[in-house]
TIKOLDREN-142306 format. One record per residue (C-alpha): residue in one letter; chain; x, y, z. Coordinates in steps of 0.5 Angstrom, whole numbers, plus 500, padded with zeros to 3 digits. Example, Ala and Ser with C-alpha at 12.3 -4.5 7.8 and 13.67 -1.06 7.14 Angstrom:
+-----+-------+-----+-----+-----+
| res | chain |   u |   v |   w |
+-----+-------+-----+-----+-----+
|   A |     A | 525 | 491 | 516 |
|   S |     A | 527 | 498 | 514 |
+-----+-------+-----+-----+-----+
//
This chain:
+-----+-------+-----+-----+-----+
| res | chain |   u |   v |   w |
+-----+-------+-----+-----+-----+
|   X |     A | 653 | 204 | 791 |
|   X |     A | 659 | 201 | 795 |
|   X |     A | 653 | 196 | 799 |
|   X |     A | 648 | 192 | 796 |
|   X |     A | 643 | 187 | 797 |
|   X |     A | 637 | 183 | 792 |
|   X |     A | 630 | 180 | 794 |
|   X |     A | 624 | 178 | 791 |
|   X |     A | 618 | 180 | 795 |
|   X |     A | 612 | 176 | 791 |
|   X |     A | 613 | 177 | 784 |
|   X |     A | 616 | 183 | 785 |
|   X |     A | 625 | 184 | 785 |
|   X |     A | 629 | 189 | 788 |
|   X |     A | 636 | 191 | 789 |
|   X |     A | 637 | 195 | 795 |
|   X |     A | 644 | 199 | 794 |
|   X |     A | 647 | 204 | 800 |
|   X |     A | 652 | 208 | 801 |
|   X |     A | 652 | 204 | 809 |
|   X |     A | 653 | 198 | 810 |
|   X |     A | 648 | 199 | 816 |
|   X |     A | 641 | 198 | 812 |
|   X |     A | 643 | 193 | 808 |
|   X |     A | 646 | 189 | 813 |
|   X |     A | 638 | 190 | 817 |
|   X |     A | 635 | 188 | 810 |
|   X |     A | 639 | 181 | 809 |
|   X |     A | 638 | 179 | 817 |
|   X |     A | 630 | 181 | 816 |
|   X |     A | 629 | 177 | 810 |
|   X |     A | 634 | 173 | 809 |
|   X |     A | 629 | 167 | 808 |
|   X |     A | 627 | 171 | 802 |
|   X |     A | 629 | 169 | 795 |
|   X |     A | 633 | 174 | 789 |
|   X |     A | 630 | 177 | 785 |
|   X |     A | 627 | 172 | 778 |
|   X |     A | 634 | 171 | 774 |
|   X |     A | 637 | 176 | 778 |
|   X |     A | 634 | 182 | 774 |
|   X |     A | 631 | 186 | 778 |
|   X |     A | 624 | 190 | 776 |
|   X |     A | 626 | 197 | 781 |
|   X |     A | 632 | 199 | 784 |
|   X |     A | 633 | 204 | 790 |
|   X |     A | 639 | 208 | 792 |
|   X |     A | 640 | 212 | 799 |
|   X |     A | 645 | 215 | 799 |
|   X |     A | 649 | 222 | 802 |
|   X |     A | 647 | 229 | 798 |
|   X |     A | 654 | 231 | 800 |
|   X |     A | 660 | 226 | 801 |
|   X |     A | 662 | 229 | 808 |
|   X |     A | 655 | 226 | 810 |
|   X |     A | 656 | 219 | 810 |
|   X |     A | 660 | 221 | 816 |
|   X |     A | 658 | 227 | 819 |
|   X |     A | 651 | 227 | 821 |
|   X |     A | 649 | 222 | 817 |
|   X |     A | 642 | 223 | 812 |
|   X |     A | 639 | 218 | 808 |
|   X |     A | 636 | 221 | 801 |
|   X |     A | 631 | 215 | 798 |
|   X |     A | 633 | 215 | 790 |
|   X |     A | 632 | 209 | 786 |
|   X |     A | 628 | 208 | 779 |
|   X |     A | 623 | 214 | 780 |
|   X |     A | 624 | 218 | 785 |
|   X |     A | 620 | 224 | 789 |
|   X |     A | 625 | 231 | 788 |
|   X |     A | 625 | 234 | 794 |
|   X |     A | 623 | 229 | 799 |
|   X |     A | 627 | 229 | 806 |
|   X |     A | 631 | 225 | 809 |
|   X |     A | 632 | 220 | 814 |
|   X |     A | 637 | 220 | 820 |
|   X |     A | 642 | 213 | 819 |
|   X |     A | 638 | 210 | 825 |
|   X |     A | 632 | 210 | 821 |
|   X |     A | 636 | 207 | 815 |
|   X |     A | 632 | 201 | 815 |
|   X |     A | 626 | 205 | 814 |
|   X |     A | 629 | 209 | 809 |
|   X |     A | 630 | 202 | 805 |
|   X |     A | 622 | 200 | 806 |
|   X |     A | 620 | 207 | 804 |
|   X |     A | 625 | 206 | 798 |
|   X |     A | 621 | 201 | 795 |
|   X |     A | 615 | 203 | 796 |
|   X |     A | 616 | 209 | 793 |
|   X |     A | 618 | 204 | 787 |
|   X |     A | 612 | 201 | 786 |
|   X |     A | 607 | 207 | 787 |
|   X |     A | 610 | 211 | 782 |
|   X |     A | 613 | 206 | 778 |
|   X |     A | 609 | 199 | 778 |
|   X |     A | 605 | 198 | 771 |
|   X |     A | 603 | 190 | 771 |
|   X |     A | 600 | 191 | 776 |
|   X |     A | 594 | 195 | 779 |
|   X |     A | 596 | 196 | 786 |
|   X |     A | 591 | 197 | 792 |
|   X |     A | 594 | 201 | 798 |
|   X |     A | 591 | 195 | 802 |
|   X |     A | 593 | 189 | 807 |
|   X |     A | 592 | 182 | 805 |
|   X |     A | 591 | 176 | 807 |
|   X |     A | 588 | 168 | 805 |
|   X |     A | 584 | 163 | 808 |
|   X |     A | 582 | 156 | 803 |
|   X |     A | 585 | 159 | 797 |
|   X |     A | 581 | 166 | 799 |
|   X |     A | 583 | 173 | 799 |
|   X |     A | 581 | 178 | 805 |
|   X |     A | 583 | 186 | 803 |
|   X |     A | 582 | 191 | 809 |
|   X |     A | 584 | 199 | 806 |
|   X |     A | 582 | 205 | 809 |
|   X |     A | 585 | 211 | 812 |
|   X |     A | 593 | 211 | 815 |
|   X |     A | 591 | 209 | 823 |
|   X |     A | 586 | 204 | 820 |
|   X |     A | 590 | 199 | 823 |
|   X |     A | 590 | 194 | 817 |
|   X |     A | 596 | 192 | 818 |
|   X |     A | 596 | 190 | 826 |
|   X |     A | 589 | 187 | 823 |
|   X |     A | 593 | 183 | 818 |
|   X |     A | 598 | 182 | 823 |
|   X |     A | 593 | 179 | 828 |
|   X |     A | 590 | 175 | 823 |
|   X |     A | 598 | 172 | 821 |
|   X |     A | 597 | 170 | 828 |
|   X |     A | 591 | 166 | 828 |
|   X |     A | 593 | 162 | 822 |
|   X |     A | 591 | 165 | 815 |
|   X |     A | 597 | 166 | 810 |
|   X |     A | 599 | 173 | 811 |
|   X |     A | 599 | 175 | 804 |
|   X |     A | 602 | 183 | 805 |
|   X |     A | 600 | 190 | 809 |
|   X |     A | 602 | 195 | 805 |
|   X |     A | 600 | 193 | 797 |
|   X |     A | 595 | 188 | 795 |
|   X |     A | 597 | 187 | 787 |
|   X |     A | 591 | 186 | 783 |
|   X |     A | 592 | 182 | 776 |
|   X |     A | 588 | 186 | 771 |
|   X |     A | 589 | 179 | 766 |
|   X |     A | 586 | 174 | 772 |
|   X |     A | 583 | 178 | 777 |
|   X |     A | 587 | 174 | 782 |
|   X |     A | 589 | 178 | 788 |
|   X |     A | 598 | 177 | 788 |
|   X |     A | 602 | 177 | 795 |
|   X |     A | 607 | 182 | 796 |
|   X |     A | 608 | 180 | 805 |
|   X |     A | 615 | 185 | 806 |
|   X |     A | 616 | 187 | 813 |
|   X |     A | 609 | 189 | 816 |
|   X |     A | 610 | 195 | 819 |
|   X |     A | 608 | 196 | 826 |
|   X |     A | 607 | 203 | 829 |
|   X |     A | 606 | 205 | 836 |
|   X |     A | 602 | 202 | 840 |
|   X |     A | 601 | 196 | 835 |
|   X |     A | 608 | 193 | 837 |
|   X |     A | 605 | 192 | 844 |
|   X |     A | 599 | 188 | 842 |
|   X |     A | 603 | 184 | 837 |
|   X |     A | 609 | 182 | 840 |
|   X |     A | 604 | 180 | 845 |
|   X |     A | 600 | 175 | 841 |
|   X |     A | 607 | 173 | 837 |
|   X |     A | 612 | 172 | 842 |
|   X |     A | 615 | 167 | 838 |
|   X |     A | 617 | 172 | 832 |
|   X |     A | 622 | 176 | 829 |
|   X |     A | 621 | 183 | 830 |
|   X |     A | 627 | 188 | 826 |
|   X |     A | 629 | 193 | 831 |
|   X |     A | 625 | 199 | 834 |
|   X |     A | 625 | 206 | 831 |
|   X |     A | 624 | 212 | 835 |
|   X |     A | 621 | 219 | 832 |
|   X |     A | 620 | 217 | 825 |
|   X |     A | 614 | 221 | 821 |
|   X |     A | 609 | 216 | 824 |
|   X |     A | 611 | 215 | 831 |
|   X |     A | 614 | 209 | 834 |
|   X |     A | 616 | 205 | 828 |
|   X |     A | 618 | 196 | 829 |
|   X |     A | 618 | 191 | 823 |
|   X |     A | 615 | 184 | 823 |
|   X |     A | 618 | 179 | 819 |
|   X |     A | 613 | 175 | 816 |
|   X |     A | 612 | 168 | 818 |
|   X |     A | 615 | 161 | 814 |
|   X |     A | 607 | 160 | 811 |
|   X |     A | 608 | 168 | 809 |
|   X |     A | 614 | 167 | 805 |
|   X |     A | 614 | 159 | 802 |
|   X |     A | 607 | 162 | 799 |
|   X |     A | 608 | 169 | 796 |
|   X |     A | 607 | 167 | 789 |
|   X |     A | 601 | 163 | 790 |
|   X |     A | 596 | 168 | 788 |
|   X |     A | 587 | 168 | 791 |
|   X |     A | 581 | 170 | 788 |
|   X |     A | 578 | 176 | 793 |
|   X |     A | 573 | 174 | 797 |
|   X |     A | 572 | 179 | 801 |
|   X |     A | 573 | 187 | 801 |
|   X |     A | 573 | 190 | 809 |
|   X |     A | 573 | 197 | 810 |
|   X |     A | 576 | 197 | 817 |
|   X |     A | 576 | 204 | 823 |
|   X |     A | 579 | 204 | 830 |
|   X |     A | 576 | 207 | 835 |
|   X |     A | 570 | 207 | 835 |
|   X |     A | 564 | 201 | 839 |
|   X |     A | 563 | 196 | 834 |
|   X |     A | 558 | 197 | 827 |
|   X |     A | 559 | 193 | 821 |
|   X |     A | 555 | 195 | 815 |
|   X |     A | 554 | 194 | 808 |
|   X |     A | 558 | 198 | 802 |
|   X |     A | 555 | 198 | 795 |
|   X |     A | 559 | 196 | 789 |
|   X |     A | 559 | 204 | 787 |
|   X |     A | 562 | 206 | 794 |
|   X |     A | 567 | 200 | 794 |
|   X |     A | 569 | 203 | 787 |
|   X |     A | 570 | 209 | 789 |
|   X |     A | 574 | 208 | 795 |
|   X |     A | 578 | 203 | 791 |
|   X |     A | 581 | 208 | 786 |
|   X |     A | 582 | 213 | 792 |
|   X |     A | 587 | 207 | 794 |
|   X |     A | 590 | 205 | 788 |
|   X |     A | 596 | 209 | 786 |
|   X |     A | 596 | 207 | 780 |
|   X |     A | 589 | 206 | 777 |
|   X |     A | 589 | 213 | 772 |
|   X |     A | 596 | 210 | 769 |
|   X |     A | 593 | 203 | 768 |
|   X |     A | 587 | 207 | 765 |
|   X |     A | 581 | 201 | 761 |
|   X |     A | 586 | 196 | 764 |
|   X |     A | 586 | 199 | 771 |
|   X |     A | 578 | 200 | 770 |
|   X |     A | 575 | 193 | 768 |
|   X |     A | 580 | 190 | 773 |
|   X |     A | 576 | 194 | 778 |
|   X |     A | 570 | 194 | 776 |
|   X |     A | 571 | 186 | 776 |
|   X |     A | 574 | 186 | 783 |
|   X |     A | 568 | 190 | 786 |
|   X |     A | 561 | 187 | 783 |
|   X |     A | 564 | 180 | 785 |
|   X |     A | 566 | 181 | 791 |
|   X |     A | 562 | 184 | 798 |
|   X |     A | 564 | 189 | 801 |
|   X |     A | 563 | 191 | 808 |
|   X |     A | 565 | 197 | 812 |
|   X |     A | 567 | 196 | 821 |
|   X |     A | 569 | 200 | 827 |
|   X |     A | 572 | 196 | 832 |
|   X |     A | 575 | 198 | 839 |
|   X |     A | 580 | 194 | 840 |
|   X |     A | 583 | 188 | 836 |
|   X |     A | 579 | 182 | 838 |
|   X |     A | 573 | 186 | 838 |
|   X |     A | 575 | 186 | 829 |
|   X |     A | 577 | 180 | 829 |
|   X |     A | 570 | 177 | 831 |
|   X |     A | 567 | 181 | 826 |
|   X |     A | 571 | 179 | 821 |
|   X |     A | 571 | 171 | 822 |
|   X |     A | 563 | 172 | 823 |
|   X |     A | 563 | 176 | 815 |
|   X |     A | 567 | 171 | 813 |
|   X |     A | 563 | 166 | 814 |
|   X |     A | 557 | 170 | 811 |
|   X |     A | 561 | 172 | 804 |
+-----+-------+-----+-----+-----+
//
């Protein structure tokens, strides 16, 4: 790859390489607080690149490769390249990450305690995440929570938070302060903008927290909360793990441990205040 660039997220190391020089020059100004990788060693490597030489001039597009790759997957125009640059190591870590139990769910901390929020895409996990980074708790990631089956504790992983359309409204609002990647139109998922984790964020990403408390969030609707029992937690935890099957007993007995020590609930909200509420009052309860 003619551009490089290495980081650790938590515990995880990267090495970003690139046929352009423009998605790794927006990876080092984004997490140019975030140190390299352990020993410099890497855990995955990504690679975008051009199919055909002439596209790295002549309408560009950017294939995601890397470690593990998706045979066939469509690429991404070069605006997008800081896109194709998250999604590359996300895909490393979904098809790739054994250590590891890995829980499609954001995270954050309070007093040593982790909260975990999962639910469908749209669920707004991530601007609630982000939401609570604004309001003091330690952001602890928004796409993967990392559950060591060794400790049951629960391991940061606080990449870019990734924004989407009527979201980055909201959190520009309530952060006026921070820093924001660029804005990223007509992506699959809309309007896309990254936020950048705050110093708390990234000076803590290698302190890990027991779960406290397990939140199944849905927007949209007036606001409910309601329990969800250990079976139903479990059941919705597998279908959010990309790779409990692969972990196989270990990925088993870390769930069940997570599940029978930890409540979970299930909320609607219509809007974010409305969540947070609900969430400030279950945490106080759990």
């Amino acid at each position: 790859m003619r551009h490089v660039a290495a980081l650790r997220i938590g515990p995880i190391g990267f090495r970003i390489g690139s046929d352009w020089r423009g998605p790794i020059a927006a990876l080092e100004s984004l997490y140019v607080d975030y140190p390299g990788p352990e020993g410099g060693v890497p855990d995955f490597n990504v690679h975008l690149f051009a199919a055909r030489p002439w596209r790295r001039v002549l309408r560009p597009s950017v294939h995601i490769g890397g470690d593990f790759v998706i045979p066939d997957a469509a690429p991404l125009p070069l605006a997008q390249g800081l896109l194709a640059a998250e999604m590359g190591m996300n895909l490393q870590m979904a098809l790739g990450q054994r250590r590891y139990l890995l829980l499609h769910a954001s995270a954050v901390e309070r007093d040593g305690k982790a909260l975990l929020m999962t639910g469908l895409s749209g669920a707004g996990k991530s601007t609630l995440a982000a939401l609570l980074m604004a309001r003091g708790w330690r952001l602890m990631g928004d796409e993967f929570a990392l559950l060591d089956p060794a400790t049951g504790l629960v391991h940061g992983f606080p990449r870019l938070v990734s924004l989407k359309n009527d979201a980055i409204a909201v959190l520009e609002a309530a952060l006026p302060r921070a820093r924001f990647g660029p804005v990223l139109s007509s992506t699959p998922k809309g309007t896309i903008r990254h936020l950048v984790p705050d110093a708390r964020a990234i000076a803590g990403m290698a302190e890990p927290a027991a779960a406290k408390l397990i939140v199944f969030p849905s927007f949209g609707f007036e606001a409910a909360e309601r329990e969800v029992l250990p079976s139903e937690t479990f059941v919705r935890l597998t279908q959010a793990s990309t790779n409990y099957v692969a972990l196989a007993e270990r990925g088993f007995d870390a769930l069940t441990k997570l599940v029978r020590g930890t409540p979970a609930r299930a909320i609607d909200y219509p809007d974010g205040d409305t969540a947070i509420a609900l969430i400030e009052r279950l945490w106080a309860q759990a």
